[in-house]
C-alpha positions as CSV (number, residue, x, y, z in Angstrom):
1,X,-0.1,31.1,24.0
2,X,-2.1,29.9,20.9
3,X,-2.8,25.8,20.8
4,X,-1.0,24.3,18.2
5,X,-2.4,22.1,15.5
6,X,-2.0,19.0,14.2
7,X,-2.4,16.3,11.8
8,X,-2.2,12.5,11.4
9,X,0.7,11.8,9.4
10,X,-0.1,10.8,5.8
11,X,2.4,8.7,4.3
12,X,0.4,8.8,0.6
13,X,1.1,12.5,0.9
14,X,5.4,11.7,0.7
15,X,4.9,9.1,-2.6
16,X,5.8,11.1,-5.1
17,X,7.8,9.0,-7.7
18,X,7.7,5.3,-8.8
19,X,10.7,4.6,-6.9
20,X,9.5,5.8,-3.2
21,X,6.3,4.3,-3.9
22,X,8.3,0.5,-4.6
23,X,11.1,1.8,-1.8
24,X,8.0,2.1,0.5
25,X,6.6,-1.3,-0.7
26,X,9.7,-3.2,-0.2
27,X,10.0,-1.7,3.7
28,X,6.6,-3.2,4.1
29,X,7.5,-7.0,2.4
30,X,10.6,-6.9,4.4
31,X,8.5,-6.5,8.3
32,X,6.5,-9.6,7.2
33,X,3.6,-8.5,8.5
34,X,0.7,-9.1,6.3
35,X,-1.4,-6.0,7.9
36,X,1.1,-3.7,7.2
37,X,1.7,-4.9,3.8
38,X,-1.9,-4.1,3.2
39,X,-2.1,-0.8,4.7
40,X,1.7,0.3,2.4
41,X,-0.6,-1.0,-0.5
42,X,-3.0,1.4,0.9
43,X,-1.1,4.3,1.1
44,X,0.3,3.6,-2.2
45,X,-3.2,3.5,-4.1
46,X,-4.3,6.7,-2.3
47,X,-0.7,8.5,-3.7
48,X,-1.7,7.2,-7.1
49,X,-5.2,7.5,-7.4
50,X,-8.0,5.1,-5.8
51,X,-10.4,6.0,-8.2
52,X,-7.9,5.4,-10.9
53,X,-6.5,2.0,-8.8
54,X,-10.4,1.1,-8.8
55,X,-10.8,1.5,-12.5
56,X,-8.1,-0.3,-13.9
57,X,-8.6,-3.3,-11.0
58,X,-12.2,-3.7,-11.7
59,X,-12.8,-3.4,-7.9
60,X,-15.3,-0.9,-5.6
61,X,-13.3,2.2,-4.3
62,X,-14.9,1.8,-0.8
63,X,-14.0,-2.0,-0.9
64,X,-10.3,-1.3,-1.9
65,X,-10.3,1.4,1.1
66,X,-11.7,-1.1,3.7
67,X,-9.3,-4.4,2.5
68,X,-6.4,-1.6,2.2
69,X,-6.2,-0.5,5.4
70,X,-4.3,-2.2,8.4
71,X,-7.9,-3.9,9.4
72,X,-8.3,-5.7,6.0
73,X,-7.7,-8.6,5.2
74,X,-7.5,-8.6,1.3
75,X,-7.3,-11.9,-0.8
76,X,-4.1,-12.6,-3.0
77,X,-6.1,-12.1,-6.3
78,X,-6.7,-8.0,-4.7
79,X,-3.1,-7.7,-3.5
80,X,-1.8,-8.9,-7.3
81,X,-4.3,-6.8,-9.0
82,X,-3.7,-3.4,-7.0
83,X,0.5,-4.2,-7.2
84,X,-0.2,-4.8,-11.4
85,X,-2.0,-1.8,-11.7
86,X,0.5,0.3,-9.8
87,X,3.1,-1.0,-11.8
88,X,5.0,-2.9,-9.3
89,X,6.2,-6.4,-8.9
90,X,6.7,-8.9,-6.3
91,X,10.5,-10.3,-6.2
92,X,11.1,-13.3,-4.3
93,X,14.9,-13.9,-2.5
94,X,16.5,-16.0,-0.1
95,X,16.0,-15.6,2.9
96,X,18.9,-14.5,5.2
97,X,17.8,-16.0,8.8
98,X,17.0,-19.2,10.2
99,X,13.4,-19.3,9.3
């Protein structure tokens, strides 16, 4: 019997079109969880382009990698300029719950 292999999922791999990519990012905002927000904008640069993400940002590759990843801990001015040059926005809305 042969030993199957496997693979870490990738979810950059599954972003194909604008609208998974902002579907993705939206799934992320809605969990709250700052880490997790980074890491979706993670995933979404590496779908795009971090080269490309890094070029239009005016930011290191490496350093969008490392503050990209559920470890970072990017400042606001990254997060805007990585969800501007992906051509997202942020949307704001009343919250449902207590608090």
């Amino acid at each position: 019997m042969s030993k199957t292999k496997t693979k870490l999922w990738d979810p950059s791999e599954h972003l194909a079109s604008e609208e998974d990519m902002a579907a993705y990012l939206e799934a992320a905002l809605q969990e709250g969880d700052a880490a997790l927000i980074a890491a979706a904008l993670g995933d979404i640069a590496k779908a795009k382009g971090m080269s490309q993400i890094a070029r239009e940002t005016g930011l290191g590759r490496e350093s969008l990698y490392k503050s990209l990843s559920a470890e970072g801990n990017p400042e606001f001015d990254t997060i805007m300029k990585v969800i501007n040059s992906l051509g997202l926005q942020l949307h704001a809305s009343p919250s449902t719950g207590n608090g």
